[in-house]
N, C-alpha and C positions, 0 to 999 in steps of 0.2 A: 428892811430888818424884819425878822421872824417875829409873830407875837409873841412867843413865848419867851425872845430874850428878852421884850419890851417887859413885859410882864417878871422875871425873875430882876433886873434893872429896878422897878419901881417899887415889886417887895422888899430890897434892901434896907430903903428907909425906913418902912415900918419898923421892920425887926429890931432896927436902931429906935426908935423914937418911944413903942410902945414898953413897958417893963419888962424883963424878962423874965420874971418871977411868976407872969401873968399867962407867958404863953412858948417859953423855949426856945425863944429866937436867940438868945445869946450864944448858944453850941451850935448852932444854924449859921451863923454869920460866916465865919470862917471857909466853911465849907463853902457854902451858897457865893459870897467871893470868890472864889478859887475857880468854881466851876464856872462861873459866869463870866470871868478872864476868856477860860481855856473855850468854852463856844463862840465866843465874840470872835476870837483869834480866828479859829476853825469857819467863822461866818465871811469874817476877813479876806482870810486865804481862800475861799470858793468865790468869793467876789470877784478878787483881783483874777483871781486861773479866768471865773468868766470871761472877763474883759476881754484878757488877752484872746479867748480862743474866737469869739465873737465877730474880735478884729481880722482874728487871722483868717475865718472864714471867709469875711466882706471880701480880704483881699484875694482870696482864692474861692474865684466862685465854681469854680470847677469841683468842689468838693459834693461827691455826693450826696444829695438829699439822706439818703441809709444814713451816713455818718454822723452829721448835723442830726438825724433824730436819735439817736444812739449817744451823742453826747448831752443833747437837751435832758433825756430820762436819765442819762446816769448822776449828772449834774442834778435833777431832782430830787433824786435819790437818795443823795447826799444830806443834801439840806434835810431831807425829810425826814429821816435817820439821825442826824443833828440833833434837831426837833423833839425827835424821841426818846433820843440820850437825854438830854436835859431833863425832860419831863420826869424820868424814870428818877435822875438824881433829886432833884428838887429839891422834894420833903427831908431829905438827907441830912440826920445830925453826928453820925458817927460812920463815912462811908470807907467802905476794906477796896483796897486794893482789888480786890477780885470783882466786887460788883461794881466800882466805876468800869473795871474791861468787859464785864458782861453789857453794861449799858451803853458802852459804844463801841460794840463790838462791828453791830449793822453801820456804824459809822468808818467805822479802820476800813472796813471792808469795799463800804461804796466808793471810798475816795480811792484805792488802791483798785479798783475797777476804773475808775474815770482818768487817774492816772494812767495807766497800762494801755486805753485808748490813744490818750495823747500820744504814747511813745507809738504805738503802733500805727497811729496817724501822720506820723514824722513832726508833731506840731511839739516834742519833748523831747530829751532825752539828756542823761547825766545830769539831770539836777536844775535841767535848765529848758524853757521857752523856746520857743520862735516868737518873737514879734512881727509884725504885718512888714516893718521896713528894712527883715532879714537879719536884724540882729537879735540878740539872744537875753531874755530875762530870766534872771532866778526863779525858779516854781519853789515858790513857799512851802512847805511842809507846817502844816495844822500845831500845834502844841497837843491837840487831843491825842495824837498817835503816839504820843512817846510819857505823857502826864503821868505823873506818878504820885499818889497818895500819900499823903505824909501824916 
């Protein structure tokens, strides 16, 4: 797990515990919930695609070395863009619509880069996996891609 979900995870409580009169956590919560949902999910779904494509590599070691590093960086990427999304939102007690998609914007975009691999790899395609023992998993879809501000 990311430090920074560790970290947005263990501010929650404060914000609950200390007053809000004291420091603004009260208009924070909400937010700071919602968002902390929508990364965990997004951390989620890059775990599980990991696994799978990890596996599928082991099973197919013919896969070229290029490809394997091409999905290591883009899978990086991702996370790392996550990472940044989050960060940006944090502080956030009143967030528009527009600038939650500016802040994960590097994120829509890595995963839809590591996606497009996948199909292009044959290790995806409609909506779905390959697993190492030929049958087919659902490829999760993030909640950050579609998250809507309310």
């Amino acid at each position: 797990m990311r430090k920074f979900a560790w970290s947005l995870i263990c501010a929650l409580p404060l914000c609950i515990l200390v007053p809000s009169t004291m420091t603004g956590c009260a208009a924070a919560i909400p937010v700071l919930t919602k968002i902390a949902a929508v990364v965990m999910n997004a951390k989620i779904v890059l775990d599980i695609i990991d696994g799978g494509v990890r596996e599928w590599f082991r099973t197919h070691p013919d896969t070229p070395d290029k490809v394997v590093k091409k999905y290591e960086a883009l899978h990086k990427k991702a996370l790392l863009a996550l990472d940044a999304a989050a960060q940006i939102v944090a502080g956030s007690t009143d967030l528009s619509q527009d600038e939650y998609d500016a802040a994960f914007a590097e994120f829509k975009q890595a995963y839809i880069d590591l996606v497009n691999l996948l199909h292009k790899q044959g290790i995806a395609r409609d909506g779905t996996m390959a697993a190492a023992d030929g049958s087919t998993l659902e490829l999760p879809e993030p909640l950050a891609l579609t998250h809507r501000v309310e």
